[in-house]
Structures are given as C-alpha cells and as structure tokens.
N, C-alpha and C positions, 0 to 999 in steps of 0.2 A: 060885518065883522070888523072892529077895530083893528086895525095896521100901528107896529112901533118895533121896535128892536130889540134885541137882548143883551144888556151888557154886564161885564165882570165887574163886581165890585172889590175890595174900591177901588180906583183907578180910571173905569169907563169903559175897559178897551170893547171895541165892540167884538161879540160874536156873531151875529145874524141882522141886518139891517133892515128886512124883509121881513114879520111875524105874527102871523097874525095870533088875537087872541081871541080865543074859540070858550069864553066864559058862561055861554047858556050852554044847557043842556040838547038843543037841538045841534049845535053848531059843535059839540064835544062829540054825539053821534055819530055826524056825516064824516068829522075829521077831513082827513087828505085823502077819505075814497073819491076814486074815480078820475086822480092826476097820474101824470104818465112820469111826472120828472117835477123837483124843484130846482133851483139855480143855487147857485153856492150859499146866498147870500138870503136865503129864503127856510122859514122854519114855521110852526103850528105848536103856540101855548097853550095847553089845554087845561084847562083851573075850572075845579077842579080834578083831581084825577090821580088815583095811584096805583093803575096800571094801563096798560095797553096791549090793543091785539095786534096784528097785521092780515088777520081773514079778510081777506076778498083786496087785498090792496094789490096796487101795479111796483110799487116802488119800495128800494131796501133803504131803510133809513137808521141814523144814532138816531138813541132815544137817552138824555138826559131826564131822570127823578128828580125832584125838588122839594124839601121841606115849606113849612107855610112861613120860611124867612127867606128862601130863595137859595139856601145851600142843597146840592146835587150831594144828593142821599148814593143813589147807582147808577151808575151808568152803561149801557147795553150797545154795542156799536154791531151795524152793519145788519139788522135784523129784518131777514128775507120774508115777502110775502108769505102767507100761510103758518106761519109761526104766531107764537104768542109767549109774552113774560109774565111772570104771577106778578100778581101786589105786591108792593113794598110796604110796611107798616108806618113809614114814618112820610110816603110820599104823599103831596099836595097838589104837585101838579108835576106836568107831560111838556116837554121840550122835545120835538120832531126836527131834527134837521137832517139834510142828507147825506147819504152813509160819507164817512170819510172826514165830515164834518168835525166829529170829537175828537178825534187824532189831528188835527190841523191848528183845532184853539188847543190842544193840550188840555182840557177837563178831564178831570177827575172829583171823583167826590171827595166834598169840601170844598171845594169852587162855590164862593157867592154868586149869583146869579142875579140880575132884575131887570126886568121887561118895562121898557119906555114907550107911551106913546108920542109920536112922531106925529106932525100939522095936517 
C-alpha cells in the first residue's frame, strides 16, 4: 500500500501525514480491520469508494466522503464499531481518520481535499 498525506487545498495545510492509499480492490476490503488504534497523524484513503461499514472493526473512527475532485461531499465523525453509513451518491472515495480527527482540522463539506504521495 502506498504511504502520503492528506492535505487542504488550496493552501497545503496538512491534515493527516500518515495515509495510506488502499486503491485495489483487495486492500479497500481488508481496510483498517483488525487495528486496535491509529495515531493522530494516521488515516486510510479508500478509492474508490462511496460508502463504508464499521462490522467487525476494533476502532471508532471520522469518516470523510469525497467527490472524484477531492471535495468532502459528508462527513460522519465518531462512528463506533458495528455501525454502518449508507452511500452517498456523489461519493468517490473514503477518508478514515481517527475519531476526533474532523473536529480538530475543522472539515466540513466543501473542504477540498488531496492525497500526496510522500518518498
């Protein structure tokens, strides 16, 4: 899985420095089952993707929606294991970071988004 960041455009500021991008279909699967915790700094881009579960997961995580320009269509914070959010119609992809996370960068939909890779 490729490693890069997530930052706001325009501007750069970073929100997640840690992300990985989970672009096949195998690695959109497994997602962040069977992790117990990520670090502030740490999130899972899932492309594509316009919804998400939390069945069978250890951790309560934001979940930023993305158009296929990188604007956060909805955003879901704090969403406990065994839950699940229906599809968004206009989502393209899955920003996981951990709970607490969207309230700390301040997202909201309309927030540009873009995912960098890092060396």
């Amino acid at each position: 899985m490729r490693i890069g960041r997530i930052v706001e455009r325009p501007g750069g500021r970073a929100i997640a420095q840690r992300v990985g991008r989970a672009d096949r279909w195998w690695l959109r699967l497994r997602g962040l089952l069977g992790r117990d915790r990520l670090d502030e700094d740490e999130g899972l881009l899932l492309v594509p993707c316009g919804a998400v579960h939390m069945m069978g997961m250890r951790l309560t995580l934001d979940v930023a929606l993305l158009d296929r320009s990188g604007c956060v269509v909805a955003v879901f914070e704090e969403l406990r294991p065994g839950r699940a959010i229906a599809r968004h119609r206009d989502a393209h992809a899955a920003l996981e970071l951990p709970a607490g996370a969207l309230r700390r960068a301040a997202l909201a939909p309309g927030a540009l988004l873009a995912w960098e890779a890092t060396p």
